[in-house]
Jmol script that loads the backbone (N, CA, C; Angstrom):
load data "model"
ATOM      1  N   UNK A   1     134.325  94.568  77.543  1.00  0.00           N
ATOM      2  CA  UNK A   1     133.279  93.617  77.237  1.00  0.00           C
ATOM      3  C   UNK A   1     132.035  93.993  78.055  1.00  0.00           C
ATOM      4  N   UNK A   2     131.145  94.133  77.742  1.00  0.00           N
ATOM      5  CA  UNK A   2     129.835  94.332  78.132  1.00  0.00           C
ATOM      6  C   UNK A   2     129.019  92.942  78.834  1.00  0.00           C
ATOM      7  N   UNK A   3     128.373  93.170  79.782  1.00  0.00           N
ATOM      8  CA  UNK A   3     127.733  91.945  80.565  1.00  0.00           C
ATOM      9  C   UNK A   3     127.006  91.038  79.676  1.00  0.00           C
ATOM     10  N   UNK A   4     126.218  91.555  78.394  1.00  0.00           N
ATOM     11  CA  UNK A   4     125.642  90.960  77.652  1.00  0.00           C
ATOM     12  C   UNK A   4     126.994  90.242  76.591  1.00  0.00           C
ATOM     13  N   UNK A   5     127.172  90.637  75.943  1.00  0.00           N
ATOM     14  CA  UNK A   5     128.604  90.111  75.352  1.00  0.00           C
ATOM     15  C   UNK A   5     129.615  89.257  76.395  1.00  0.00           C
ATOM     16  N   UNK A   6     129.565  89.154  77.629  1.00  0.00           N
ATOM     17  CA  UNK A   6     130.029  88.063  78.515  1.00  0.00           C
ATOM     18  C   UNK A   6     129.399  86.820  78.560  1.00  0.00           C
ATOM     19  N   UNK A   7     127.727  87.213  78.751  1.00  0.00           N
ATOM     20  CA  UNK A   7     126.718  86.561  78.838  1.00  0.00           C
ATOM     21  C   UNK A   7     126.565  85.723  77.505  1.00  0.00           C
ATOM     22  N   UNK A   8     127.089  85.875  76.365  1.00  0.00           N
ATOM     23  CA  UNK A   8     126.865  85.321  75.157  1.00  0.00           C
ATOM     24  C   UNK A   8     125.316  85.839  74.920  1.00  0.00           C
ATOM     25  N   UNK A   9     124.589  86.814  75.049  1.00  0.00           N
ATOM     26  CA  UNK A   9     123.437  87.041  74.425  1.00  0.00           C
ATOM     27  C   UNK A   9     123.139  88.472  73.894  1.00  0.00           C
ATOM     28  N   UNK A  10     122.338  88.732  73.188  1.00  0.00           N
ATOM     29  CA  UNK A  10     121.756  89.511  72.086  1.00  0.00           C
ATOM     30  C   UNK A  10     121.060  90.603  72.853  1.00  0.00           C
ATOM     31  N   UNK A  11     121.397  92.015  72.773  1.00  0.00           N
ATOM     32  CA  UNK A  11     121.236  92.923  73.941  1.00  0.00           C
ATOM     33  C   UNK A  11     120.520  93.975  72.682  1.00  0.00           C
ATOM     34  N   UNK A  12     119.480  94.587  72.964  1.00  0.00           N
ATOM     35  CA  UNK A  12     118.830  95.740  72.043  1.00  0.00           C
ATOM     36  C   UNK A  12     118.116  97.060  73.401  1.00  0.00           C
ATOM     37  N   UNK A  13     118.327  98.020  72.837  1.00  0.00           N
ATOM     38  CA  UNK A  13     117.669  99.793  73.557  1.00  0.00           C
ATOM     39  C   UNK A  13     116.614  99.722  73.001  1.00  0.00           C
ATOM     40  N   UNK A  14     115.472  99.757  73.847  1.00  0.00           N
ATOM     41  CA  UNK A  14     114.001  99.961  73.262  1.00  0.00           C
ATOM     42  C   UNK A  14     113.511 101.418  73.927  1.00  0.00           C
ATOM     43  N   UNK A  15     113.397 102.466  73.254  1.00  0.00           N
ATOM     44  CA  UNK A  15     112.941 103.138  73.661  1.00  0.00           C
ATOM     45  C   UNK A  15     111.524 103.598  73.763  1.00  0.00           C
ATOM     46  N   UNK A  16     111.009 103.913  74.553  1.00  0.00           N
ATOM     47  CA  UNK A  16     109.357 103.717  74.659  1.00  0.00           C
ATOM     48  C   UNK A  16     109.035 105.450  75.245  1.00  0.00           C
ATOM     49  N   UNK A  17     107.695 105.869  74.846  1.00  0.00           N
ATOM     50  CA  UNK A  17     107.366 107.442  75.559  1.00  0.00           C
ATOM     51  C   UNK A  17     107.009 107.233  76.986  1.00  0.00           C
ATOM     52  N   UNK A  18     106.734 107.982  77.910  1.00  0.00           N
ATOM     53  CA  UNK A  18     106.555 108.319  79.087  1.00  0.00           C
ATOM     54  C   UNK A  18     105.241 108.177  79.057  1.00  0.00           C
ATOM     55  N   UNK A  19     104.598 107.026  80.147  1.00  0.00           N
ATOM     56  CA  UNK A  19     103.218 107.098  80.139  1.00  0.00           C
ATOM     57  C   UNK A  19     102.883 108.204  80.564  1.00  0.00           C
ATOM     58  N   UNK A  20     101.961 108.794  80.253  1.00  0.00           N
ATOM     59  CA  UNK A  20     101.069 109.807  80.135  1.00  0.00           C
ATOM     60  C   UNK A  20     100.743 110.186  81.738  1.00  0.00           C
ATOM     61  N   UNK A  21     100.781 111.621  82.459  1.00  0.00           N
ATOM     62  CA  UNK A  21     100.719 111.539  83.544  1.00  0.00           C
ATOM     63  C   UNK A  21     101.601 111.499  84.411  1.00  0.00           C
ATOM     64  N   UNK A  22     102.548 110.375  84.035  1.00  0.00           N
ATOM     65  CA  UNK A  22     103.843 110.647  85.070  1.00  0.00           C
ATOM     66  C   UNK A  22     104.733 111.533  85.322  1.00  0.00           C
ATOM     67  N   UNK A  23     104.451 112.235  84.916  1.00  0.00           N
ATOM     68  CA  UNK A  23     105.157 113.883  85.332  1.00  0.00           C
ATOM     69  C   UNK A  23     104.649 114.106  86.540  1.00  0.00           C
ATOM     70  N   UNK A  24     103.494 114.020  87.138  1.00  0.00           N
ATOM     71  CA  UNK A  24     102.865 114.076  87.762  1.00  0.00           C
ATOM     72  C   UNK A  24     102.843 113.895  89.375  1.00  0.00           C
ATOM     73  N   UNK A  25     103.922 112.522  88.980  1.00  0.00           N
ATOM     74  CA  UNK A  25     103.952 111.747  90.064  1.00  0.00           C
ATOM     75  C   UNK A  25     103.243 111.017  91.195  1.00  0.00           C
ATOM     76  N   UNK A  26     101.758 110.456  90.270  1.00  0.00           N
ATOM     77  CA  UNK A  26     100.775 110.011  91.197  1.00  0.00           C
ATOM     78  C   UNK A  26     101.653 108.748  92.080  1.00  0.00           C
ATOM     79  N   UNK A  27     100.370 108.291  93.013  1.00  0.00           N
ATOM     80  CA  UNK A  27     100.959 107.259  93.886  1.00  0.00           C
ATOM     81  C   UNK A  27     100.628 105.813  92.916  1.00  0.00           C
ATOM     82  N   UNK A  28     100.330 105.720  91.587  1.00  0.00           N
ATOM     83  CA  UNK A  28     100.541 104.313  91.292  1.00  0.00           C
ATOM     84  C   UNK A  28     101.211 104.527  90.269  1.00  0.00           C
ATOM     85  N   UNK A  29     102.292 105.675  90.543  1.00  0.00           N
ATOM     86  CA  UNK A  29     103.735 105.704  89.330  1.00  0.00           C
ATOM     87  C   UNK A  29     104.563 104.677  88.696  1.00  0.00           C
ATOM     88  N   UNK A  30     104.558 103.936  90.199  1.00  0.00           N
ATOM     89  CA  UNK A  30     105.280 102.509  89.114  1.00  0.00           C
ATOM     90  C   UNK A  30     104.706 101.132  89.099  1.00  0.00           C
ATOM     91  N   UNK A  31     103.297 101.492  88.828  1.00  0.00           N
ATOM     92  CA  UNK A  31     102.569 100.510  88.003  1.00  0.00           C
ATOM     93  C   UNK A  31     102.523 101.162  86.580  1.00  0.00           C
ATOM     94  N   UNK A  32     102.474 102.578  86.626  1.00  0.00           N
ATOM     95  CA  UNK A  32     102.089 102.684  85.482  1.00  0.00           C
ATOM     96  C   UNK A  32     103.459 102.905  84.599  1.00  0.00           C
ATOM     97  N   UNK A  33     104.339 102.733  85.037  1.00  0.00           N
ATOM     98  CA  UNK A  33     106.071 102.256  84.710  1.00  0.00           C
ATOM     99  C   UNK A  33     106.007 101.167  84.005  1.00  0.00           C
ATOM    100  N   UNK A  34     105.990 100.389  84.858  1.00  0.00           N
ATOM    101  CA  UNK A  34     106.024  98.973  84.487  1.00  0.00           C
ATOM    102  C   UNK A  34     105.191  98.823  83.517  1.00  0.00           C
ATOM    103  N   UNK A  35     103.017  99.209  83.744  1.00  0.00           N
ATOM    104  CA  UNK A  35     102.591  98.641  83.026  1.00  0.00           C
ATOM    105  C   UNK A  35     103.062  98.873  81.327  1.00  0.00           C
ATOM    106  N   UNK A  36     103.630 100.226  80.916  1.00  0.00           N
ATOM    107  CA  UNK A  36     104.207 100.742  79.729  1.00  0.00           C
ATOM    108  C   UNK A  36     104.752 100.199  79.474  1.00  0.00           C
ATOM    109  N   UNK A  37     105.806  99.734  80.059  1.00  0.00           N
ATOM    110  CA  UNK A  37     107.311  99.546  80.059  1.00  0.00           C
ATOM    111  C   UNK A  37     106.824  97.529  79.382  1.00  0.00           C
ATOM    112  N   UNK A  38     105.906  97.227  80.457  1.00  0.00           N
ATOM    113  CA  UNK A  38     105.516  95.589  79.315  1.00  0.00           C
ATOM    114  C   UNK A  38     104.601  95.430  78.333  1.00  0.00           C
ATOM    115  N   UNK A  39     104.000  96.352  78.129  1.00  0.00           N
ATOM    116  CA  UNK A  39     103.157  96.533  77.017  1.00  0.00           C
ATOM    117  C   UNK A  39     103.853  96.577  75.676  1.00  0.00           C
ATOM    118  N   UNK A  40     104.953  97.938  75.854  1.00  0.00           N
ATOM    119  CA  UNK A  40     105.887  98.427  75.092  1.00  0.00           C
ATOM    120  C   UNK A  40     106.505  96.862  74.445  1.00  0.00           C
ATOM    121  N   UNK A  41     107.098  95.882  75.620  1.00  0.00           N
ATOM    122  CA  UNK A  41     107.892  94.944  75.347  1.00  0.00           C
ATOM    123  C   UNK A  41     107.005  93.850  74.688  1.00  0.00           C
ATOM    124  N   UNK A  42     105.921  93.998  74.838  1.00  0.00           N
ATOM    125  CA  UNK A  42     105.085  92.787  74.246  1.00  0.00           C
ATOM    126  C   UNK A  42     104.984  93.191  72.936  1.00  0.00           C
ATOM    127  N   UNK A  43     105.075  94.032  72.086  1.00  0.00           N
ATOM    128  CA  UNK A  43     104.393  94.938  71.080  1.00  0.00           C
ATOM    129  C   UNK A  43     105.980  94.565  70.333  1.00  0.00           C
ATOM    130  N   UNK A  44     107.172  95.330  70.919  1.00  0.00           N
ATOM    131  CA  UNK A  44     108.296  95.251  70.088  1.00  0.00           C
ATOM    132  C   UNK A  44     109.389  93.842  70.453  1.00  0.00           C
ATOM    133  N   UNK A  45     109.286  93.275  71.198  1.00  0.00           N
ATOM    134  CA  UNK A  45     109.990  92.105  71.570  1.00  0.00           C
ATOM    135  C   UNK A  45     109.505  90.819  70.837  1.00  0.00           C
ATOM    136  N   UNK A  46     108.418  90.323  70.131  1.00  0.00           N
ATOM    137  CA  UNK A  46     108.505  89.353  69.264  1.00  0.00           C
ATOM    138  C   UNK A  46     109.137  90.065  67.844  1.00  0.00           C
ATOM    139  N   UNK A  47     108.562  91.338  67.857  1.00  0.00           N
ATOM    140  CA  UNK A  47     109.221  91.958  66.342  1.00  0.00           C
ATOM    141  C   UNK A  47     110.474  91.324  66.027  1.00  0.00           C
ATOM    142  N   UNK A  48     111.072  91.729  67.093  1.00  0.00           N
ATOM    143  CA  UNK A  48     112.512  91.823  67.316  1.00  0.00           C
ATOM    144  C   UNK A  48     113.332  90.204  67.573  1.00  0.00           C
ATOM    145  N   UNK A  49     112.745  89.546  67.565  1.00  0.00           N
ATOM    146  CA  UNK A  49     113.010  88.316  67.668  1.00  0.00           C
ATOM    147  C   UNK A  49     113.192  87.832  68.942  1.00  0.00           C
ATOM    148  N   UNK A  50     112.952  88.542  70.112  1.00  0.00           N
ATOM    149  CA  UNK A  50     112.699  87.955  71.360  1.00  0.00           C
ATOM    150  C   UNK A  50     111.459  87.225  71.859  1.00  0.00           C
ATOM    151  N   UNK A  51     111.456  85.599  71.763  1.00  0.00           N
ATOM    152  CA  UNK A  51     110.488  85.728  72.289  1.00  0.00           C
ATOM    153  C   UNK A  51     110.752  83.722  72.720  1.00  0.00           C
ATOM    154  N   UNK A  52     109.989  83.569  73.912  1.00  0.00           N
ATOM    155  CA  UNK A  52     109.353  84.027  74.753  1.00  0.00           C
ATOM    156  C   UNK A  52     110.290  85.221  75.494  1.00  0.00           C
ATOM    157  N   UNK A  53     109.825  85.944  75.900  1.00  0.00           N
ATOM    158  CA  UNK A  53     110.295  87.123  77.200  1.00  0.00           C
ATOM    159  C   UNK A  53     109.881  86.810  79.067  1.00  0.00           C
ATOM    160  N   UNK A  54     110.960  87.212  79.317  1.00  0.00           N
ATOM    161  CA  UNK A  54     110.616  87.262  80.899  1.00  0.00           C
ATOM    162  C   UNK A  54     110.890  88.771  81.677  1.00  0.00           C
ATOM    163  N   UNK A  55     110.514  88.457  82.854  1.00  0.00           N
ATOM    164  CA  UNK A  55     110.192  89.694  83.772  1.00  0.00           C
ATOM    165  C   UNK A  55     111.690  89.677  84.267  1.00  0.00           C
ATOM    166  N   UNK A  56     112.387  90.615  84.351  1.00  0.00           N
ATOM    167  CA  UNK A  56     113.786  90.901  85.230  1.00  0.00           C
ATOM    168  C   UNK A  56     114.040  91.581  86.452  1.00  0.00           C
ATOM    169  N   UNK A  57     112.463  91.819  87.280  1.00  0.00           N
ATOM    170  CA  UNK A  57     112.439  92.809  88.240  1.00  0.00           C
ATOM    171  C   UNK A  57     113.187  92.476  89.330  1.00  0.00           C
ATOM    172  N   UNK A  58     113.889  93.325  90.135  1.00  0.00           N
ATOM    173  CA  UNK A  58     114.658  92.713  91.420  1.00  0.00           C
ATOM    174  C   UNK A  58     114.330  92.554  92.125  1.00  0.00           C
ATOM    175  N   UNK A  59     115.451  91.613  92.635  1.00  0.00           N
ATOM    176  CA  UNK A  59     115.291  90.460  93.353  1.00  0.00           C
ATOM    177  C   UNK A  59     114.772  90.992  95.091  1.00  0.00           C
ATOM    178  N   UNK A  60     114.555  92.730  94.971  1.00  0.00           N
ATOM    179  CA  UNK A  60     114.337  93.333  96.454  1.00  0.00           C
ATOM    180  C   UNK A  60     113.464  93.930  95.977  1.00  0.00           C
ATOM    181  N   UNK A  61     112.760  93.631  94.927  1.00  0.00           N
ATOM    182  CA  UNK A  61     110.864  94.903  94.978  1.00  0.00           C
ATOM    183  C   UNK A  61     110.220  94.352  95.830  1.00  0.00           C
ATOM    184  N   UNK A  62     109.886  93.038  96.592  1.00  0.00           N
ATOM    185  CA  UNK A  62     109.016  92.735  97.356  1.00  0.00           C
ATOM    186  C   UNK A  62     109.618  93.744  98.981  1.00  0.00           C
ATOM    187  N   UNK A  63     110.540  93.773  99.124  1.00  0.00           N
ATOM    188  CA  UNK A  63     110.594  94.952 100.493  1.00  0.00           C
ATOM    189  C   UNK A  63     110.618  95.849 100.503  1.00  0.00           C
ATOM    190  N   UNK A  64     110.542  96.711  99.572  1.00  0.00           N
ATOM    191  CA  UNK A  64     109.742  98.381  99.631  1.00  0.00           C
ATOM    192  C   UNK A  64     108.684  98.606  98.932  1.00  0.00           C
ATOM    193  N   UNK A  65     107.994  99.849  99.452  1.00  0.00           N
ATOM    194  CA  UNK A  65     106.739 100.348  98.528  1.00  0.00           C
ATOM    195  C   UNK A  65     107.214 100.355  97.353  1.00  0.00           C
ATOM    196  N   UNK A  66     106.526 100.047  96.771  1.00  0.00           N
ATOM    197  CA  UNK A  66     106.340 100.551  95.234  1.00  0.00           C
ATOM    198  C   UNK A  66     105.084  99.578  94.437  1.00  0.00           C
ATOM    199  N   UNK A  67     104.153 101.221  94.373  1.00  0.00           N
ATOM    200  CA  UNK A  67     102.726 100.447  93.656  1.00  0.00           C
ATOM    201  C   UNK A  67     103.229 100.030  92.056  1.00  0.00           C
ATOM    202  N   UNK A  68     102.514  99.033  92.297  1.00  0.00           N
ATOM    203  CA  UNK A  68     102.867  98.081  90.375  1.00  0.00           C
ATOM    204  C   UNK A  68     103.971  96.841  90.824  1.00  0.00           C
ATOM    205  N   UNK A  69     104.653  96.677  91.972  1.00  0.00           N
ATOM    206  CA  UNK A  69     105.669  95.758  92.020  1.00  0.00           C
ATOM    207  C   UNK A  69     104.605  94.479  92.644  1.00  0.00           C
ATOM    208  N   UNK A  70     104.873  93.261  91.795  1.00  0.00           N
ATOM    209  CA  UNK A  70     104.422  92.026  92.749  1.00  0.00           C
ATOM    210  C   UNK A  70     104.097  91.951  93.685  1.00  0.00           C
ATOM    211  N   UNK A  71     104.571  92.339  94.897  1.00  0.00           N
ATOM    212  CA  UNK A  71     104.666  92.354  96.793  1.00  0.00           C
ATOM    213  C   UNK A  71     104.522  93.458  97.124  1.00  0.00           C
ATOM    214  N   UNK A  72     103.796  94.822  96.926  1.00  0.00           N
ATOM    215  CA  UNK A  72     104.148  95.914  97.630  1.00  0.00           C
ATOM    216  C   UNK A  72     104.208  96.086  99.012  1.00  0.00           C
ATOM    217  N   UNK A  73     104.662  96.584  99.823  1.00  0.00           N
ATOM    218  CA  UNK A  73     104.993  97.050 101.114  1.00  0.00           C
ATOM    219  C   UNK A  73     104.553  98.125 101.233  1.00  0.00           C
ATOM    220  N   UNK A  74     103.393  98.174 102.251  1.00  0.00           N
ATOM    221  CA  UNK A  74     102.905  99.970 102.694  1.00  0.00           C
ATOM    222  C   UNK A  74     103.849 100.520 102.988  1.00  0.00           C
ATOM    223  N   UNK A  75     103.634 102.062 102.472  1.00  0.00           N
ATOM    224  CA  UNK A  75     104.476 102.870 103.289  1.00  0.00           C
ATOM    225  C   UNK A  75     104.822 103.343 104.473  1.00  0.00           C
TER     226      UNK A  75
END
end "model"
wireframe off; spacefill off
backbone 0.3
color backbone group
């Protein structure tokens, strides 16, 4: 059984391209993660019958770096 199938809810793979650049590995890599990554979800998640949508980020991005997270922490 799968966590979603435990969960009683409706689980879909969205696959989205690689923002542009991130090969790269600048220092605001995972803003520009994320920002794709909800754009992507805003665009195909009402399609899809999700909606409203929420953010699932964990519950520990506010204590490490990472540019694009809510709370970043200098490095």
């Amino acid at each position: 059984m799968t966590l979603a199938q435990g969960l009683g809810v409706r689980h879909e793979l969205v696959e989205l391209p690689m923002p542009a650049g991130i090969d790269m590995s600048p220092r605001e890599r995972c803003y520009l993660c994320k920002r794709a990554l909800s754009e992507g979800l805003i665009t195909v998640g009402p399609e899809a019958g999700f909606e409203p949508m929420i953010d699932g980020s964990n519950l520990d991005d506010p204590n490490h770096f990472g540019p694009g997270t809510m709370n970043p922490v200098g490095p």
